[in-house]
C-alpha positions in Angstrom: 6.5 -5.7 -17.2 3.4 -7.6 -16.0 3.4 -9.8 -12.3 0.7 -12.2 -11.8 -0.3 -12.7 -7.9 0.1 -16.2 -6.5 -1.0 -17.8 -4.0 -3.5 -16.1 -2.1 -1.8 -12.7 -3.0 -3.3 -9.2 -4.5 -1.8 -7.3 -6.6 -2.3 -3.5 -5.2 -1.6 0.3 -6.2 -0.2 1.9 -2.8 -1.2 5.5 -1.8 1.5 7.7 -2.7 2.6 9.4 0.4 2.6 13.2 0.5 6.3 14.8 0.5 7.4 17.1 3.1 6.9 20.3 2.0 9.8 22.1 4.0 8.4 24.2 5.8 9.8 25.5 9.0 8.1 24.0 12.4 7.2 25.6 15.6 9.2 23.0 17.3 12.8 21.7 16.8 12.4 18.2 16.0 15.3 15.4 15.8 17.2 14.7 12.5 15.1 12.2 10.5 12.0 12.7 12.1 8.8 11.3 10.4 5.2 12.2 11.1 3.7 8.9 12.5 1.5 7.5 9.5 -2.2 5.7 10.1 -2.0 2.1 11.0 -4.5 1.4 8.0 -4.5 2.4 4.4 -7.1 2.2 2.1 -5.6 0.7 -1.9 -6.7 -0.1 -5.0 -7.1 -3.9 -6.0 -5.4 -4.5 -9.6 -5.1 -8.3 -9.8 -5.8 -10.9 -7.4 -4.9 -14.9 -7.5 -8.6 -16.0 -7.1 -10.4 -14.0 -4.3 -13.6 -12.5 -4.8 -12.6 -9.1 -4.9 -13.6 -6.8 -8.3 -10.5 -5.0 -9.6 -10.6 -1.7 -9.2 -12.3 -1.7 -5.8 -10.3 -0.5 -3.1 -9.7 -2.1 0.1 -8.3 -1.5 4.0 -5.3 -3.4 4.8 -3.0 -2.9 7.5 -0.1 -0.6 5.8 2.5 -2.9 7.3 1.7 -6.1 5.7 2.4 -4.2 2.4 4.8 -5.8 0.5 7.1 -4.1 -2.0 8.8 -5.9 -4.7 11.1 -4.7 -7.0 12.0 -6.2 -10.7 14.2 -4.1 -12.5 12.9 -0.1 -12.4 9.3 -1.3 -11.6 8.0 -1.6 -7.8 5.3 -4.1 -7.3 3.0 -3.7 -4.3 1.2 -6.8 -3.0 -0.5 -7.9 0.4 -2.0 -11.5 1.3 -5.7 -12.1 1.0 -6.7 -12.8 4.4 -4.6 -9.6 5.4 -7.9 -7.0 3.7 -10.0 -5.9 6.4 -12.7 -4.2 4.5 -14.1 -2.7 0.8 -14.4 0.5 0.9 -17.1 2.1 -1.9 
C-alpha cells in the first residue's frame, strides 16, 4: 500500500528504537520504566507534498511531532514541513 503526503506533510522512515536487551541493572528501577529518549531524531525523507527536500536525504525533526498512521498492517510515519529543523549529510 502506497500514501501520498498532503498538505504540507513528509512522508518519513522513523529510526527503529533499540530493544531492551534484559539485562540486569545496578539499580532497582520502577515497573515500566523507560530510558528517556533525545528530544530530536534525525529520519529519512521518502515523499514529500511539494517542499524542496531530495528523497532520501535525512532530516532533524522534533521526535514528538512524529506522526504515526496506521492503514491496515502498515504504519505510516509523517511529520509537517515547517516542523524539519535541519538536513543532515
Amino acid at each position: 500500500m502506497n500514501i501520498t503526503p498532503q498538505n504540507r506533510h513528509i512522508l518519513i522512515e522513523a529510526p527503529v528504537e533499540p530493544e531492551d536487551d534484559g539485562a540486569p541493572s545496578t539499580f532497582i528501577l520502577p515497573e515500566g520504566y523507560e530510558k528517556p529518549k533525545s528530544e530530536h531524531v534525525k529520519v529519512k525523507v521518502l515523499d514529500d507534498s511539494a517542499c524542496s527536500l531530495s528523497f532520501g536525504s535525512h532530516v532533524v525533526v522534533p521526535r514528538h511531532m512524529i506522526q504515526e498512521i496506521d492503514i491496515g498492517d502498515t504504519t505510516f510515519n509523517l511529520v509537517q514541513e515547517n516542523y524539519v529543523l535541519a538536513t543532515v549529510e
